[in-house]
C-alpha positions in Angstrom: -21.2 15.5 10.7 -20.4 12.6 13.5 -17.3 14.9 13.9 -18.7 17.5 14.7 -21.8 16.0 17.4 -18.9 14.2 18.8 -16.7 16.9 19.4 -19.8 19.2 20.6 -20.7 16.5 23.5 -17.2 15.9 24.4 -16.7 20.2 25.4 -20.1 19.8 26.8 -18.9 17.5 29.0 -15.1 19.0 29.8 -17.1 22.2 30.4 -19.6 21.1 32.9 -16.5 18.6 34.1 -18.4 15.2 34.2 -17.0 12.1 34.3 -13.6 10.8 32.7 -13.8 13.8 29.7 -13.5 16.4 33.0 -9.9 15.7 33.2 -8.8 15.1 29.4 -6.7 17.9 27.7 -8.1 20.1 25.8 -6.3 18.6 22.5 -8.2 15.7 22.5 -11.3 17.2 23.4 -11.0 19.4 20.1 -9.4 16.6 18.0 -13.2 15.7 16.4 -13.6 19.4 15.4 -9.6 18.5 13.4 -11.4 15.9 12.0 -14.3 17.2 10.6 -12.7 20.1 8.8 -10.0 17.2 7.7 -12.7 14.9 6.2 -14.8 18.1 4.9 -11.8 18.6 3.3 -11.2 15.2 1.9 -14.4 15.0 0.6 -14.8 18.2 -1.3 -11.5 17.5 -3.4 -12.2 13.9 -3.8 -16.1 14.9 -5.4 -17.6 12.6 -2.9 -19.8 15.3 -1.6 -21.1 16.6 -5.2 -21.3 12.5 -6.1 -24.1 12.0 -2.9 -25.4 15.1 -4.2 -26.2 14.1 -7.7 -27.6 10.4 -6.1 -29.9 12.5 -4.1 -31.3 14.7 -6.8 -31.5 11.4 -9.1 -33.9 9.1 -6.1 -35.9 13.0 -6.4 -36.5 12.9 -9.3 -37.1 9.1 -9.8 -39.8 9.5 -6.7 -41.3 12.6 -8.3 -41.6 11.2 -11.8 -43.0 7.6 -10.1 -46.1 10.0 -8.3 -46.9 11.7 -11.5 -46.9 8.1 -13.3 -49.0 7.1 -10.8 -51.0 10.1 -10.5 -51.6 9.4 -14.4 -52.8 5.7 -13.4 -50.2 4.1 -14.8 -47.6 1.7 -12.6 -43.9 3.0 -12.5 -42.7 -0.6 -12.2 -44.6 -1.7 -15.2 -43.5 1.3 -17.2 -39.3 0.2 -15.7 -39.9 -3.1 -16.7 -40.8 -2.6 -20.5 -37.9 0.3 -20.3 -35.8 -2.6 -19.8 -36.8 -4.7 -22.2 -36.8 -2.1 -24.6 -33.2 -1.5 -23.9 -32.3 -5.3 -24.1 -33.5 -5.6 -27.6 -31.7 -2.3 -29.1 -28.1 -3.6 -27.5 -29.1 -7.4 -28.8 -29.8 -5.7 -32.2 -26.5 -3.7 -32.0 -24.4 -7.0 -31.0 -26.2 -8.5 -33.9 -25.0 -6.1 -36.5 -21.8 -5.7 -35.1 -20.6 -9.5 -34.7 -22.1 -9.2 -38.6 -19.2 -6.8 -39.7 -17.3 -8.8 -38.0 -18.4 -11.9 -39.1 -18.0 -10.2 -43.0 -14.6 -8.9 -42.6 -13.7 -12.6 -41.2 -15.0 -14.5 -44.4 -13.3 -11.6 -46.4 -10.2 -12.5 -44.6 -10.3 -16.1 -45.1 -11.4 -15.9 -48.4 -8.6 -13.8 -49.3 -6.1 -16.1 -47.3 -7.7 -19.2 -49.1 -7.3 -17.2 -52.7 -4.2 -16.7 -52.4 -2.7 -20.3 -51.2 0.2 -21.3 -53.6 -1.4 -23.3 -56.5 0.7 -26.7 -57.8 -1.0 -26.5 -61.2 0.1 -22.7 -62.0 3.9 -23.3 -61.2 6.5 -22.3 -63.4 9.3 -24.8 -61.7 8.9 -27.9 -59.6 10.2 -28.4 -56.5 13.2 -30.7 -56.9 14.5 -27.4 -59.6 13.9 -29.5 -62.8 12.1 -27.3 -65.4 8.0 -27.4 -66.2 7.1 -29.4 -69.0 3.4 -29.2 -68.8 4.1 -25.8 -71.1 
């Protein structure tokens, strides 16, 4: 949009031949209008348009919903507040029972590690190769 104001007062002013813009080409007059379709451009492909579009409609209807809360006599901030809240305490209680599975299948782990540690007392053989006589 700055483009395009720029590039309209710059041919306002080579047309009516004021000051220094009176005696510019006519390329670099024009060069805003370049730029505008350029960023236009840019900014369609990239999705930044639709993306200021959607933050837009979202402060609407965040505005609209805080007038009807308040129309209804109750305070939007108050009512954000114990939305809040209310969100802390589900993810706490979901990072509770999570670190819980994972706190099982840990013991399970180690218990399994610890079960299954070579025993001195069930051998068939010693160490130095003699044979078991505790048979």
């Amino acid at each position: 949009m700055w483009f395009v104001v720029l590039g309209v007062l710059l041919s306002a002013l080579k047309l009516l031949d004021i000051g220094a813009v009176g005696v510019w080409s006519w390329w670099v007059v024009l060069a805003p209008f370049a730029l505008a379709v350029i960023w236009w451009t840019w900014a369609d492909m990239s999705g930044y348009t639709k993306r200021k579009e959607m933050e837009k409609m979202d402060e609407r209807k965040v505005a609209r919903r805080n007038k009807s809360m308040a129309a209804l006599g109750i305070d939007p901030r108050a009512f954000e507040k114990k939305k809040a809240a209310a969100f802390k305490a589900s993810h706490a209680k979901r990072t509770d029972k999570i670190e819980g599975q994972r706190e099982a299948e840990r013991k399970k782990a180690r218990d399994s590690v610890l079960n299954s540690r070579f025993d001195n007392s069930q051998s068939t053989s010693r160490i130095d190769g003699a044979p078991d006589t505790k048979r």
